[in-house]
VOBA-1610 file (N, C-alpha, C; in pm, whole numbers, padded with zeros to 5 digits, always signed):
BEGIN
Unk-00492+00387+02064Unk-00600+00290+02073Unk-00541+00152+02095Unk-00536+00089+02183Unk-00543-00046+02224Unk-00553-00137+02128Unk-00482-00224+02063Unk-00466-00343+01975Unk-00503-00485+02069Unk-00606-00516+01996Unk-00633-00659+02080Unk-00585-00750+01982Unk-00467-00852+02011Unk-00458-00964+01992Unk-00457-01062+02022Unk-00562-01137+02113Unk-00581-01263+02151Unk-00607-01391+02037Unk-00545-01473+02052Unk-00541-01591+02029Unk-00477-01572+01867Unk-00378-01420+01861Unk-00280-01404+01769Unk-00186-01542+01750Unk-00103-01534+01620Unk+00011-01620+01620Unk+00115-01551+01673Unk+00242-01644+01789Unk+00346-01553+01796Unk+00429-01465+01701Unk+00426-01505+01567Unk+00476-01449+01429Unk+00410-01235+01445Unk+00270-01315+01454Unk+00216-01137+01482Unk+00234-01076+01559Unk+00228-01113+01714Unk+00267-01020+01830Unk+00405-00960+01815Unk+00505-01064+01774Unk+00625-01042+01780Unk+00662-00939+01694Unk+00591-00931+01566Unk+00569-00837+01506Unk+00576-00703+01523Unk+00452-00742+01587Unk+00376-00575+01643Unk+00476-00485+01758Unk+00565-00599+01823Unk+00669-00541+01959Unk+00755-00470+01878Unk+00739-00455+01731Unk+00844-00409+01687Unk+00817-00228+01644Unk+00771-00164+01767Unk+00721-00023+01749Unk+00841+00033+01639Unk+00736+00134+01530Unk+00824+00166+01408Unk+00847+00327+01494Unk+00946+00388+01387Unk+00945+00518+01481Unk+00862+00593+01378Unk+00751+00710+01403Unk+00677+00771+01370Unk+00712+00933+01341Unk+00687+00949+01215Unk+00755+01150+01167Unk+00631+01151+01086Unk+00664+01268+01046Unk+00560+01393+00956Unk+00634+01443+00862Unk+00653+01506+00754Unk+00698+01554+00618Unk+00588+01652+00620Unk+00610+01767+00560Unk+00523+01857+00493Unk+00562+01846+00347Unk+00464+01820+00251Unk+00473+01788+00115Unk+00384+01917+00046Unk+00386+01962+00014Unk+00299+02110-00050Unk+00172+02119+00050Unk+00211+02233+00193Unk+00134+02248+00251Unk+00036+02161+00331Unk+00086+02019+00320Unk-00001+01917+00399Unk+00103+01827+00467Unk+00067+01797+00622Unk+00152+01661+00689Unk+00132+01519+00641Unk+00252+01484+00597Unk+00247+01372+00530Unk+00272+01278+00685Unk+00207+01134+00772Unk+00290+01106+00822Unk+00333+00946+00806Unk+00447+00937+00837Unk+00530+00825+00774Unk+00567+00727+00882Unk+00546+00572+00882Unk+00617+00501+01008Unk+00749+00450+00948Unk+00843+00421+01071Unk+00960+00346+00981Unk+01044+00240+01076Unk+01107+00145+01038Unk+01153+00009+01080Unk+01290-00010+01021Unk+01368-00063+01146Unk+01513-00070+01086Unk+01584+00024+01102Unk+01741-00021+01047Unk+01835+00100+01012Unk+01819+00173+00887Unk+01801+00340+00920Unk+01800+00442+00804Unk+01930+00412+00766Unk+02055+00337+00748Unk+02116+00321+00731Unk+02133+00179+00578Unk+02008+00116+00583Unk+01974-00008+00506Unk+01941+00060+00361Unk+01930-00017+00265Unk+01859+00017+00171Unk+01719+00052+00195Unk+01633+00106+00120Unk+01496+00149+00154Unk+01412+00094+00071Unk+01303+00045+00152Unk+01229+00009+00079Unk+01055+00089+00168Unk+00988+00131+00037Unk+00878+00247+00065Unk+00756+00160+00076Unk+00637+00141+00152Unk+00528+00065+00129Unk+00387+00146+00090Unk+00305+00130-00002Unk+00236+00266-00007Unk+00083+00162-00018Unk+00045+00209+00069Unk-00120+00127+00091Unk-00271+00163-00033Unk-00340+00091-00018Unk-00474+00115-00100Unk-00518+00234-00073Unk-00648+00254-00124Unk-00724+00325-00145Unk-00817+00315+00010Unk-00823+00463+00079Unk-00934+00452+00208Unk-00809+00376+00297Unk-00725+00340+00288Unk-00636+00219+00367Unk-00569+00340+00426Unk-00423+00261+00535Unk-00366+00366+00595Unk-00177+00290+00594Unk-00093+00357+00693Unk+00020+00273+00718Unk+00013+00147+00815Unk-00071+00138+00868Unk-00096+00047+00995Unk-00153-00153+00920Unk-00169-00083+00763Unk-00185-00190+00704Unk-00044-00287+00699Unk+00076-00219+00699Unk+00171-00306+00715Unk+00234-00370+00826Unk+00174-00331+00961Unk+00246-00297+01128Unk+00316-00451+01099Unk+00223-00610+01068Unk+00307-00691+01092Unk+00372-00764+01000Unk+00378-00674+00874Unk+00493-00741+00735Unk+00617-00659+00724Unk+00604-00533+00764Unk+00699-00437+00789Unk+00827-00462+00853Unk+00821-00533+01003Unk+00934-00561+01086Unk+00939-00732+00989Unk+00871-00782+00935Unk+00978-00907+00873Unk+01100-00853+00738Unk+01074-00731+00706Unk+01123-00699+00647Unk+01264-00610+00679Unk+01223-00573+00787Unk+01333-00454+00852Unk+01450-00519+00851Unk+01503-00618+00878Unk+01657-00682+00915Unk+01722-00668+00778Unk+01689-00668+00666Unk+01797-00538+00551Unk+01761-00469+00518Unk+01656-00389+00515Unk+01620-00264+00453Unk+01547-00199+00569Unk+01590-00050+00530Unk+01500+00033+00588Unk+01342+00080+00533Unk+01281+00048+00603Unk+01117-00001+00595Unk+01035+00124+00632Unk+00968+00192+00498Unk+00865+00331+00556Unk+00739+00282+00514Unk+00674+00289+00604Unk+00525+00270+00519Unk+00452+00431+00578Unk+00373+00495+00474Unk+00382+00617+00482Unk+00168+00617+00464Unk+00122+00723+00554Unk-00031+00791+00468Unk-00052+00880+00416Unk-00064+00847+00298Unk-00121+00939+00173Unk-00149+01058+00214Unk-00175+01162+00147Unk-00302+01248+00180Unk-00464+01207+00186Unk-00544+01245+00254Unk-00671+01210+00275Unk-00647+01071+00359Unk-00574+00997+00415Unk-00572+00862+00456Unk-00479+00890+00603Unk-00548+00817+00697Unk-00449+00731+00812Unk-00415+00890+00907Unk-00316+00899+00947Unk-00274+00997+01006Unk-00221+01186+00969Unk-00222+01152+00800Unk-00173+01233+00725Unk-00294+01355+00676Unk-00237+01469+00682Unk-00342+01546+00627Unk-00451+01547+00529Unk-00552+01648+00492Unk-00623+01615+00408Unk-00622+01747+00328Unk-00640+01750+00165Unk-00631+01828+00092Unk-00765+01869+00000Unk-00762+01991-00036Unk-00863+01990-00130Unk-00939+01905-00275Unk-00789+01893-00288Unk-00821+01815-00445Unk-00714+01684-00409Unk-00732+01537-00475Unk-00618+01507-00454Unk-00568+01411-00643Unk-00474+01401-00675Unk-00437+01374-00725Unk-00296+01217-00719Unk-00315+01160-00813Unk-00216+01016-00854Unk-00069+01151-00843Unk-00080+01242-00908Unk+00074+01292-00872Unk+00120+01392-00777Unk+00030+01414-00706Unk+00028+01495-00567Unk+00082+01355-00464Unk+00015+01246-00471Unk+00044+01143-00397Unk+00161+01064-00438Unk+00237+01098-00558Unk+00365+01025-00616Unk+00436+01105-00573Unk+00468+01275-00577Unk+00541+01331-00492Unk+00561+01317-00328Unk+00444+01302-00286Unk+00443+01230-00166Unk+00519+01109-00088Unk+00513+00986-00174Unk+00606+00866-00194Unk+00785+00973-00201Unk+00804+01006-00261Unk+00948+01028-00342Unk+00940+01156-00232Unk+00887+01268-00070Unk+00930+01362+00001Unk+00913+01226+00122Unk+00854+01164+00122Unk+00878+01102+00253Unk+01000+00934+00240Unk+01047+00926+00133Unk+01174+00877+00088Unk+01284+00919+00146Unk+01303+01057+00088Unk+01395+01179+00090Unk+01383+01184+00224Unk+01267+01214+00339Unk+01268+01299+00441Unk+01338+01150+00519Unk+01312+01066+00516Unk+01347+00932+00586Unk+01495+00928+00664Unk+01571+00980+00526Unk+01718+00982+00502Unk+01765+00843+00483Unk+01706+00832+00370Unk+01743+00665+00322Unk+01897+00665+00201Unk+01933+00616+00213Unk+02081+00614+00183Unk+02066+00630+00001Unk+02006+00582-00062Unk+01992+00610-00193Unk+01839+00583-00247Unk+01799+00588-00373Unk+01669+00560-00409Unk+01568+00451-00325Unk+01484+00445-00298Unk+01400+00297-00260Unk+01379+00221-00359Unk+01304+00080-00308Unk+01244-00012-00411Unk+01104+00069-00333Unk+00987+00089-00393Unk+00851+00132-00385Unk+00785-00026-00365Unk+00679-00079-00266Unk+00577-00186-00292Unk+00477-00132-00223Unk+00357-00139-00343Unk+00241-00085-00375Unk+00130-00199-00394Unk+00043-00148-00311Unk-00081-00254-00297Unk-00209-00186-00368Unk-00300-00283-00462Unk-00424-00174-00484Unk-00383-00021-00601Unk-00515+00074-00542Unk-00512+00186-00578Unk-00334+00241-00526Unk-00298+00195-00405Unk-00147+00242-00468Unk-00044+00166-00540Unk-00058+00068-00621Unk-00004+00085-00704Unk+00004+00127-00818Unk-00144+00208-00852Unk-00132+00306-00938Unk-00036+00418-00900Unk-00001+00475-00797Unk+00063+00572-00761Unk+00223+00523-00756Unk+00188+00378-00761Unk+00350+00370-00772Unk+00429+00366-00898Unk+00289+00325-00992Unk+00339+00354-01149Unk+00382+00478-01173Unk+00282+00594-01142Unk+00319+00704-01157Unk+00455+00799-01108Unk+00491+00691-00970Unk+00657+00743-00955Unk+00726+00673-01069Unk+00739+00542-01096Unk+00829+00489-01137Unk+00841+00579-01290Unk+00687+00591-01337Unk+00717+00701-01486Unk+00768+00859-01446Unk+00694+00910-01355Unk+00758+01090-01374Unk+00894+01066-01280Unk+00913+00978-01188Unk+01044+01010-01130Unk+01167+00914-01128Unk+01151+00855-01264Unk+01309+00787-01269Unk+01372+00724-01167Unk+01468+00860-01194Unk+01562+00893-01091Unk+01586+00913-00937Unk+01421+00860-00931Unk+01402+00861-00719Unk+01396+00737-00691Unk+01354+00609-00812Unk+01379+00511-00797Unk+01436+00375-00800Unk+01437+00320-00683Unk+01529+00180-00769Unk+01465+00052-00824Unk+01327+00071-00837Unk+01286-00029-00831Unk+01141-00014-00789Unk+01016-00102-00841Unk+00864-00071-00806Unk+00859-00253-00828Unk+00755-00278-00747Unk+00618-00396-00677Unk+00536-00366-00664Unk+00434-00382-00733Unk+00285-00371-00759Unk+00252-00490-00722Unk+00111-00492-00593Unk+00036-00579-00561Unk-00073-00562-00598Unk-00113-00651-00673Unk-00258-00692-00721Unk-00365-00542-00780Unk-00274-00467-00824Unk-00279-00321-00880Unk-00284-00390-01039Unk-00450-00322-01118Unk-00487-00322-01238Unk-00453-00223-01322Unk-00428-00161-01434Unk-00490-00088-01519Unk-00580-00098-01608Unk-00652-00188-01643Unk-00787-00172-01765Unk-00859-00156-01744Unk-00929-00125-01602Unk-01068-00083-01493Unk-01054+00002-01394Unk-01100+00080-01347Unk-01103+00115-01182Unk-01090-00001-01051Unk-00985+00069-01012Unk-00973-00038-00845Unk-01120-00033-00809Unk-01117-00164-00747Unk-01290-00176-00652Unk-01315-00091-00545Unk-01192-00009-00542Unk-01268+00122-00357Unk-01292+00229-00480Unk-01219+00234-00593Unk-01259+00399-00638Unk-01403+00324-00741Unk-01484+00229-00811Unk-01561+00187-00837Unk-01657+00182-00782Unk-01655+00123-00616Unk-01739+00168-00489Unk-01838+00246-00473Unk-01682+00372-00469Unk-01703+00480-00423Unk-01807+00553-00519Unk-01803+00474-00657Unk-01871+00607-00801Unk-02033+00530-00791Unk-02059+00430-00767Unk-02144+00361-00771Unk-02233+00382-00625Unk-02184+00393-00526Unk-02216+00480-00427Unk-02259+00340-00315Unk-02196+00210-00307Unk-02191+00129-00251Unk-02135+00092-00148Unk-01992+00173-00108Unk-01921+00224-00032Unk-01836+00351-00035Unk-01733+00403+00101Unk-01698+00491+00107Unk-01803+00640+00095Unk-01909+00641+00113Unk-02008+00738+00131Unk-01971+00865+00282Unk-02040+00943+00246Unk-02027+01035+00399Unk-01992+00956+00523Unk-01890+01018+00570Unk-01844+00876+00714Unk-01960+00941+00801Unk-01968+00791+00858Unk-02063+00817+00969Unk-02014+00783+01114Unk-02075+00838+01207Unk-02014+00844+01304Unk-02057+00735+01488Unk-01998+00640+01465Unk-02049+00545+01511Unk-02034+00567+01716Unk-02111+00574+01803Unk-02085+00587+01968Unk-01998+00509+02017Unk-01951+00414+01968Unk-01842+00314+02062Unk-01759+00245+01952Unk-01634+00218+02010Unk-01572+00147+01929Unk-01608-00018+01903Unk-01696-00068+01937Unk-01681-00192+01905Unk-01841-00199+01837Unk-01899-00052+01813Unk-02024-00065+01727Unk-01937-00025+01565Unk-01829+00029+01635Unk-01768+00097+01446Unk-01704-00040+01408Unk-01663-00130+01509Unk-01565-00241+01425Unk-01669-00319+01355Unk-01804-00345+01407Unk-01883-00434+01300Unk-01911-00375+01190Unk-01924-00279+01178Unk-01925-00211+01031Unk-01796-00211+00972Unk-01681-00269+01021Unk-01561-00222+00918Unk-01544-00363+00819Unk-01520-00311+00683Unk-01599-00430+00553Unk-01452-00355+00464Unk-01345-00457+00400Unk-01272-00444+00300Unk-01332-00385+00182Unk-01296-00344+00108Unk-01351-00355-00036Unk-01260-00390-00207Unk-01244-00507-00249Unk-01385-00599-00220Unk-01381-00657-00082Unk-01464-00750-00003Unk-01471-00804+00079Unk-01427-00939+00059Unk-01343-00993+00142Unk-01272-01119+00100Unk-01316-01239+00285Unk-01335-01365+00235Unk-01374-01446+00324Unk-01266-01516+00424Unk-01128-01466+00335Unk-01018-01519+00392Unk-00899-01442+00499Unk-00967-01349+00482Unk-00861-01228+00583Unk-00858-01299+00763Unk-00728-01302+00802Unk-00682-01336+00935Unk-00773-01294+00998Unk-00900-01302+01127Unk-00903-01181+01183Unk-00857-01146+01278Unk-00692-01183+01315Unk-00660-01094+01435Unk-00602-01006+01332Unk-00514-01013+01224Unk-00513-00910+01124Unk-00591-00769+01106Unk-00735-00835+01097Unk-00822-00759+01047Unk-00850-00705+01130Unk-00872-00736+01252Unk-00923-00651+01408Unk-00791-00504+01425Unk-00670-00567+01387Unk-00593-00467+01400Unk-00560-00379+01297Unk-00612-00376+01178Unk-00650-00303+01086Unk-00754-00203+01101Unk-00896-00279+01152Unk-00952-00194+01144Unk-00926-00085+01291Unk-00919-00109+01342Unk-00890-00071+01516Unk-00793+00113+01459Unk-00687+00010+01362Unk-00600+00169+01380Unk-00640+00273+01241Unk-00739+00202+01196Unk-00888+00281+01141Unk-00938+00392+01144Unk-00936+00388+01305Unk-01075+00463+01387Unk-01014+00600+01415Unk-01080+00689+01435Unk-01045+00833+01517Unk-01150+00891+01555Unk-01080+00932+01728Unk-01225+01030+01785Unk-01270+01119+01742Unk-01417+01108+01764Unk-01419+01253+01677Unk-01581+01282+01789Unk-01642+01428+01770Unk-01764+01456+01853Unk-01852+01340+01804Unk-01867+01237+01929Unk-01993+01193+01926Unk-01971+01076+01914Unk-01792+01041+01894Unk-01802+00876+01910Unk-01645+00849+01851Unk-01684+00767+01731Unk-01546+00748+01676Unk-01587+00717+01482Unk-01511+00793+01415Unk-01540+00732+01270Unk-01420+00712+01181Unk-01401+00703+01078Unk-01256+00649+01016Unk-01180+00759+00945Unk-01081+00781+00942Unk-00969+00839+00943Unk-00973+00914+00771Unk-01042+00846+00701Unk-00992+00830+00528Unk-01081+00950+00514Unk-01044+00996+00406Unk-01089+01160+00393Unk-01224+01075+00245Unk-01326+01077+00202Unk-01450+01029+00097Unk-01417+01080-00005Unk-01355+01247-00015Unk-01312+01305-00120Unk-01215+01225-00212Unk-01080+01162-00199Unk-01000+01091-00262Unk-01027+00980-00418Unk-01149+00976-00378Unk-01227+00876-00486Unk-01301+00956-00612Unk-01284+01105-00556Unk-01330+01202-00670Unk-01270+01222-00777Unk-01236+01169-00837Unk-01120+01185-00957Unk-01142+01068-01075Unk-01070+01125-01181Unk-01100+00996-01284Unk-01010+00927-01374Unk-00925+00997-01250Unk-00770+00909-01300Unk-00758+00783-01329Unk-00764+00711-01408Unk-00690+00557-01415Unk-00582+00509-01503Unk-00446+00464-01456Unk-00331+00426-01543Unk-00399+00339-01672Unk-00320+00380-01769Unk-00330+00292-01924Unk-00199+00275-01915Unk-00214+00152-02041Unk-00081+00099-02109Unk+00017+00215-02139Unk-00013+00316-02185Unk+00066+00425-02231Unk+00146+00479-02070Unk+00094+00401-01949Unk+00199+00510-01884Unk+00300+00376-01830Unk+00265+00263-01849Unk+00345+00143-01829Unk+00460+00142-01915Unk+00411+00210-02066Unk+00522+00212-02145Unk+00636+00310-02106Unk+00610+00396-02028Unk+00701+00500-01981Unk+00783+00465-01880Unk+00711+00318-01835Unk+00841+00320-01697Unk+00956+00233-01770Unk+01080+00246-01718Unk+01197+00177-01735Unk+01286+00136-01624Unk+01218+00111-01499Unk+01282+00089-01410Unk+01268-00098-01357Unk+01287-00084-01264Unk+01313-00270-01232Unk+01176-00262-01190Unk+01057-00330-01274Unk+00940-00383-01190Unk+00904-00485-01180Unk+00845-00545-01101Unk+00773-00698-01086Unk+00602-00682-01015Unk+00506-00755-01110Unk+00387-00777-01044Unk+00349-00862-00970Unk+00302-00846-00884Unk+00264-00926-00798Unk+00121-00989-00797Unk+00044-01109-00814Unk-00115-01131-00856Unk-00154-01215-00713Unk-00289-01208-00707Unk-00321-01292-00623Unk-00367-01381-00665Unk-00424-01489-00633Unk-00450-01627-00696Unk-00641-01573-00751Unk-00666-01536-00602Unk-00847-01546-00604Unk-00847-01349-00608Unk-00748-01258-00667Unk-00765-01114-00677Unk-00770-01102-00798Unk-00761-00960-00856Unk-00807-00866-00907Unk-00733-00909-01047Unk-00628-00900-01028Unk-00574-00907-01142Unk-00577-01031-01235Unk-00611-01046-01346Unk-00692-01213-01400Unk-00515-01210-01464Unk-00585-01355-01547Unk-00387-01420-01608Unk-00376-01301-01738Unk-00503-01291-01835Unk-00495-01197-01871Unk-00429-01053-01882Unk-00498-01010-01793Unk-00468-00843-01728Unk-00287-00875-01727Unk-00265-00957-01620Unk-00111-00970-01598Unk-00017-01009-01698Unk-00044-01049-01812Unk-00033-01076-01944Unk+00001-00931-02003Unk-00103-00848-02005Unk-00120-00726-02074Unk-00031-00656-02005Unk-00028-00616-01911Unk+00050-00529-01819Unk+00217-00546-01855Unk+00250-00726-01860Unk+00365-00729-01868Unk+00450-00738-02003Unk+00341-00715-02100Unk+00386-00695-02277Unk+00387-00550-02269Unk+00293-00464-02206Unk+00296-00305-02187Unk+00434-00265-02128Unk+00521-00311-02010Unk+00633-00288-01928Unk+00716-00364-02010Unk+00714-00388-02136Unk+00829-00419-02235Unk+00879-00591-02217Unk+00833-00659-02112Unk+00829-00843-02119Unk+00945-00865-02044Unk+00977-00765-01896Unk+01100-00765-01854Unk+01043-00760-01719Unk+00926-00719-01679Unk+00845-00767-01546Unk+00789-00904-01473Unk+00888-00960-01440Unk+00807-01088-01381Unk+00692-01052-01295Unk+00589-01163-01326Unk+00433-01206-01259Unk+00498-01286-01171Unk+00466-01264-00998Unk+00397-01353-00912Unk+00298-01412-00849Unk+00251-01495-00903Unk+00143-01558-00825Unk+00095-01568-00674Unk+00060-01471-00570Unk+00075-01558-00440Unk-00045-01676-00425Unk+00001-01810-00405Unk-00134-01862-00400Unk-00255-01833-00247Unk-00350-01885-00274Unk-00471-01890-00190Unk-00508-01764-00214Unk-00432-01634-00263Unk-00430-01506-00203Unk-00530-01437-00226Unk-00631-01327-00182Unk-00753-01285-00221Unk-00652-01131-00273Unk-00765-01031-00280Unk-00679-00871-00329Unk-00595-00803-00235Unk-00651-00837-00104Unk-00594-00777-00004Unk-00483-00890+00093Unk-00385-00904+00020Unk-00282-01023+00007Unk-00213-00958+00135Unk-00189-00935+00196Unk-00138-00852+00344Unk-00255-00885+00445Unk-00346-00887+00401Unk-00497-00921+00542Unk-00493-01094+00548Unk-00486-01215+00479Unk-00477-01338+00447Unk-00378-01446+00399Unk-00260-01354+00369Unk-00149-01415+00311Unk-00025-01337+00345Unk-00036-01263+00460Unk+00105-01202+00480Unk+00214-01299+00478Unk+00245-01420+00520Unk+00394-01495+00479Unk+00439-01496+00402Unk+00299-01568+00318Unk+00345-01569+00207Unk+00385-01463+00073Unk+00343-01345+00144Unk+00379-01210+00034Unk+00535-01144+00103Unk+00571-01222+00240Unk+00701-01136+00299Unk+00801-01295+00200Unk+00787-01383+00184Unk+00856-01468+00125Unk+00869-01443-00016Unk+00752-01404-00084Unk+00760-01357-00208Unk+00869-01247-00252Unk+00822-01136-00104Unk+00920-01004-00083Unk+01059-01053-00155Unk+01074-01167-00019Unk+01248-01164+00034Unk+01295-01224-00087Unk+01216-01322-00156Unk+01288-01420-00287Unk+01342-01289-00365Unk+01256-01203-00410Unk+01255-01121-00521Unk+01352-01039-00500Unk+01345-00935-00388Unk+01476-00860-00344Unk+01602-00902-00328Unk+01637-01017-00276Unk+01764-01094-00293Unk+01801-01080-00422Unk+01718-01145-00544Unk+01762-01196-00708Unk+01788-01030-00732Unk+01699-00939-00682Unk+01708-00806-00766Unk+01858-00746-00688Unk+01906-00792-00538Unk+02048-00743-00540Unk+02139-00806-00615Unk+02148-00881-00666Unk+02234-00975-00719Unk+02250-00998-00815Unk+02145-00956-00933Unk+02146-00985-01100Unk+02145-00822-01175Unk+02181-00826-01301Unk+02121-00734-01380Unk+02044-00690-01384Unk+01932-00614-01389Unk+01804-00606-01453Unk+01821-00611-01613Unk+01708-00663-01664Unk+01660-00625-01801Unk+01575-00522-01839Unk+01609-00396-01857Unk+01559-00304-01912Unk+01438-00321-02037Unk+01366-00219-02009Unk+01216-00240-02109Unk+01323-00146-02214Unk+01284-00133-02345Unk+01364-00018-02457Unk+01291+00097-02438
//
């Protein structure tokens, strides 16, 4: 599908020239598929998108990142290019993260950065799998509530039966974040929603499988207490996560997780604030090659 970027910044096009190379993983009977940037030769770093979201959410933060690490941003099950399953599960989709790691051929563990509903899934690697990781970034990812797509979805406000729209530029006016934020780029957003879409009889409708939101999974403090690996949160100024919440979260992860603030930033800090979350990136990853960590007990 054709990406329109007119009256883009050169920062984005230049971006986008940076075609990732594209694979598949089979993870228990389903195609996982994965994009990737850089040398498999770099350290790795894994990107794992929201809820209903896909990999195409990262196309132009991805290549600012590629020049030291090797860069996967991967779709879930039920999401983006990747199969769809009967049931899905927070640890069906953490194994997922930790086979398309592995399948990459990334030189040792990744750092995981998780946006949303996935960074619930990234908690859940950092607790059941240790040892696959080096490190987790949570963006604007809660635990004391339901994310706003799986809330949506229960309330029946969005994510309902996809419907199936005759042309592509009748499906792009219907394409709406959730929450909906006033500040998203929109050549961003045009190219978000764009790699959205898939043909299907009768027109074109979106990719995300409705089932995924069926579940009643939500992380507590008790599984924060389980991780012991290097984490840092990430908040948005005008998102999800209040000073509070980020407060709680980081007395739960033992008081060894730094909070970042991005300012202006709404929830979907990649649609409105990508610089400023690849600057946030680069500060943080530098200090984390270079220092100790402080371990939670």
């Amino acid at each position: 599908m054709t990406v329109r970027s007119a009256g883009a910044p050169v920062w984005f096009t230049d971006a986008l020239a940076h075609v990732p190379t594209a694979s598949t993983v089979d993870v228990n009977g389903c195609p996982i598929h994965y994009q990737r940037w850089g040398s498999p030769d770099a350290p790795g770093l894994v990107l794992v998108h929201g809820g209903a979201a896909h990999a195409h959410w990262w196309d132009h933060v991805a290549p600012m990142l590629a020049g030291e690490y090797c860069v996967v941003a991967l779709d879930m099950s039920g999401h983006g290019d990747s199969g769809r399953r009967d049931e899905y599960s927070m640890a069906t989709w953490a194994r997922e993260v930790i086979a398309v790691a592995e399948h990459s051929c990334m030189p040792g563990p990744p750092i995981v950065v998780a946006h949303s509903m996935g960074g619930w899934v990234g908690l859940h690697v950092a607790a059941e799998h240790p040892d696959d990781l080096a490190g987790l970034i949570v963006l604007d990812s809660m635990v004391r509530r339901p994310e706003p797509e799986v809330e949506a979805a229960r309330v029946g406000v969005a994510f309902g039966p996809l419907r199936v729209y005759p042309t592509v530029d009748e499906a792009l006016a219907h394409f709406r974040t959730v929450p909906d934020q006033p500040t998203s780029l929109p050549y961003v957003l045009d190219h978000v929603a764009r790699t959205s879409l898939v043909q299907v009889e009768g027109g074109y409708s979106w990719k995300f499988d409705p089932r995924i939101f069926q579940r009643a999974e939500v992380p507590t403090g008790d599984l924060l207490k389980r991780i012991h690996c290097r984490v840092s949160l990430f908040r948005s100024e005008h998102g999800l996560v209040s000073r509070d919440i980020g407060e709680y979260m980081y007395e739960q992860l033992g008081r060894v997780a730094p909070i970042v603030e991005v300012p202006l930033a709404w929830h979907h800090v990649m649609l409105d604030q990508p610089i400023a979350l690849v600057t946030g990136l680069r500060a943080l990853l530098a200090d984390w090659e270079h220092s100790t960590p402080h371990r939670a007990s």
